[in-house]
C-alpha positions as CSV (number, residue, x, y, z in Angstrom):
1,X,-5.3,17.5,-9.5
2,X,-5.8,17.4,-5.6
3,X,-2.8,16.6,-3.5
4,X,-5.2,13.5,-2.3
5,X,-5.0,12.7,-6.7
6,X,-1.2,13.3,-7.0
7,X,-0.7,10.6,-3.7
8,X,-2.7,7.8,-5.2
9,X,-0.9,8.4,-8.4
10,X,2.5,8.2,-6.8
11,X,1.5,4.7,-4.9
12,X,0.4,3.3,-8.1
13,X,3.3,3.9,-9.8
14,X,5.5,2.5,-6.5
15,X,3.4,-1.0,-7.3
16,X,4.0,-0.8,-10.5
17,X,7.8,-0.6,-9.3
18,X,7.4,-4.2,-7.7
19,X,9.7,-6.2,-10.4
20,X,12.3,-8.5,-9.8
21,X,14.1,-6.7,-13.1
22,X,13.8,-3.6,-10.3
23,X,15.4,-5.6,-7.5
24,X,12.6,-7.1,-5.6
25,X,12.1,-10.5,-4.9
26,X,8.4,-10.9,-7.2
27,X,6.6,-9.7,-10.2
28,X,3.5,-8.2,-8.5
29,X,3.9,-4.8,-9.9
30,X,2.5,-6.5,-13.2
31,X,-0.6,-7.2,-12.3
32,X,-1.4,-3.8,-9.8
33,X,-5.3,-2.2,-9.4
34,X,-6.6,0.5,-7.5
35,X,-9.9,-1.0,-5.4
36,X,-10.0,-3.9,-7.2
37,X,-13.4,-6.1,-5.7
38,X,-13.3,-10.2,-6.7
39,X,-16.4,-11.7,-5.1
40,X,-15.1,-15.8,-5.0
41,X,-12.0,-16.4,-6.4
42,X,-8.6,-13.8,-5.9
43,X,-7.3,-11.8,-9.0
44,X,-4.4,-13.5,-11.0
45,X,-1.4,-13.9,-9.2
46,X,1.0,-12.6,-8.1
47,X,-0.6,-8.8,-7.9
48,X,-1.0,-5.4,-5.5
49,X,-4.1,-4.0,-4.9
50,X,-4.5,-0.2,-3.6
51,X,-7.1,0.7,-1.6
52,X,-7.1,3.9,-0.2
53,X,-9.3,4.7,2.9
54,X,-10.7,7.7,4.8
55,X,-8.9,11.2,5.2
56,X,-9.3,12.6,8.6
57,X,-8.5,16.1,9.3
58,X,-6.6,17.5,12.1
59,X,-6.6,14.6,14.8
60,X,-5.8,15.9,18.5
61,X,-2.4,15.8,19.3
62,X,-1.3,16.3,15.6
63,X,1.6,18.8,15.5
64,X,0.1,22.2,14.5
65,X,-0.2,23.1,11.0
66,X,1.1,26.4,10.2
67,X,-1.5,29.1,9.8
68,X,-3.7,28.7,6.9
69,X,-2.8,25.1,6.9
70,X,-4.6,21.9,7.6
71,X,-3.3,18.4,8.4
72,X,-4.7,15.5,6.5
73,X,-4.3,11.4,8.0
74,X,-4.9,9.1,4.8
75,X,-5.5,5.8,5.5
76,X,-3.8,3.0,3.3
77,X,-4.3,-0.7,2.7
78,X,-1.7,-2.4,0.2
79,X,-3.0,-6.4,-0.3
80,X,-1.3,-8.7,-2.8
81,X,-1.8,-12.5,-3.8
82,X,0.6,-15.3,-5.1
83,X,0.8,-18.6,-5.7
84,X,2.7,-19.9,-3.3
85,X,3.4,-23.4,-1.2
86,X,2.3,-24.6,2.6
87,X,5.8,-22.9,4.2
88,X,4.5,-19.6,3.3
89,X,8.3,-18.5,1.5
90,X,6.4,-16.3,-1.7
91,X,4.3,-14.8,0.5
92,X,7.7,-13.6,3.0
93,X,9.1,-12.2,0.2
94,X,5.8,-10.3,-1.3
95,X,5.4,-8.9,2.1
96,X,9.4,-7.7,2.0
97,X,8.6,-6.3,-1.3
98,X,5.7,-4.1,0.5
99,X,7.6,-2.8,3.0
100,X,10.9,-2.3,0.6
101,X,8.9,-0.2,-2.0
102,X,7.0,1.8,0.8
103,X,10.2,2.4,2.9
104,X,12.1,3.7,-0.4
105,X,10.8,6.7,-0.1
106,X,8.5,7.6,2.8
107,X,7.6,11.1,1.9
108,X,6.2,10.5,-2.1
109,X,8.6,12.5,-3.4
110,X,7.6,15.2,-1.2
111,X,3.6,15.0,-0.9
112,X,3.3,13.7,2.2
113,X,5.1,14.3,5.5
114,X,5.6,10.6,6.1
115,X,3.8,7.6,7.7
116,X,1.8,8.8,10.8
117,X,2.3,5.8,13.3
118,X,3.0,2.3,12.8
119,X,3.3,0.3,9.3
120,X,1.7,-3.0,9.9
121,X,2.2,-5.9,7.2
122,X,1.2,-9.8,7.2
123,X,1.4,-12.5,5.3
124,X,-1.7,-15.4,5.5
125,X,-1.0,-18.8,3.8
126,X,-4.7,-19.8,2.5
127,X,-5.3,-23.2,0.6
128,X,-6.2,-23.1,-3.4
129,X,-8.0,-25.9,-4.3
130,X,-6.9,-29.4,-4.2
131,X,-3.3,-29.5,-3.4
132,X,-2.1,-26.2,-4.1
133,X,-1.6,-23.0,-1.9
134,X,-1.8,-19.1,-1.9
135,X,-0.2,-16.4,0.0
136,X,-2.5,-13.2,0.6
137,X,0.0,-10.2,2.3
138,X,-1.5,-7.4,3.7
139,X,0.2,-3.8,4.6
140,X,-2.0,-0.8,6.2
141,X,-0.3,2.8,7.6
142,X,-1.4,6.1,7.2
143,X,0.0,9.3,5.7
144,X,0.2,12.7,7.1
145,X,-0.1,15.1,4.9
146,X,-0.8,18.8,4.5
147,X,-2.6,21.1,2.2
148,X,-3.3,25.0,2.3
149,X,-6.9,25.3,4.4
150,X,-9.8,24.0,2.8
151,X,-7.4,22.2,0.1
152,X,-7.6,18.1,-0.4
């Protein structure tokens, strides 16, 4: 596997971590997916979905890699959905749950060098049908991380 592999396999297992039997405050690790497209309706709530974005290499200004190294920039979107009422209070606390699983551990266990910039997160009250309300969150950052030249 690539280092880009072993980095989406450690996010997916960090929203799978997303349990209040874990400590967190909602039970979206149940339902998590990696790219997960609906067209109309959201997926079953509450739930994570992973979508990972672009690599850049080597952006100016980056510290420089060590020789025979080259940096990677991995962009990240987290999004999650559940039921929630017009205050917005479900979707606080799936948006807490984001940034509590993400800020555990900022380096993967190693495979990344950390979050490269700022971590932005939000939470969007949206209207279900007749009477009843959603929350979707949203998180996006990006990791820096670095592979031997030529490596993903």
């Amino acid at each position: 596997m690539s280092r880009y592999d072993d980095i989406i396999t450690a996010l997916q297992a960090l929203q799978a971590q997303i349990l209040i039997a874990n400590g967190y405050r909602t039970d979206a690790g149940n339902k998590a997916w990696l790219n997960l497209e609906y067209q109309t309706e959201p997926p079953q709530k509450p739930c994570s979905i992973l979508y990972p974005g672009e690599v850049t290499d080597s952006v100016d200004g980056d510290p420089p890699a060590s020789l025979g190294e080259e940096n990677h920039h991995l962009d990240i979107k987290l999004e999650g959905f559940i039921n929630d009422t017009e205050r917005g209070d479900q979707g606080q606390k799936l948006r807490q749950d984001f940034l509590q699983v993400i800020n555990q551990d900022r380096t993967l266990g190693g495979l990344v060098e950390g979050i490269d910039g700022a971590l932005k997160s939000s939470a969007t009250i949206e209207q279900a049908g007749e009477g009843g309300f959603y929350s979707f969150v949203e998180m996006e950052f990006t990791l820096l991380y670095v592979t031997l030249w030529g490596a993903s």
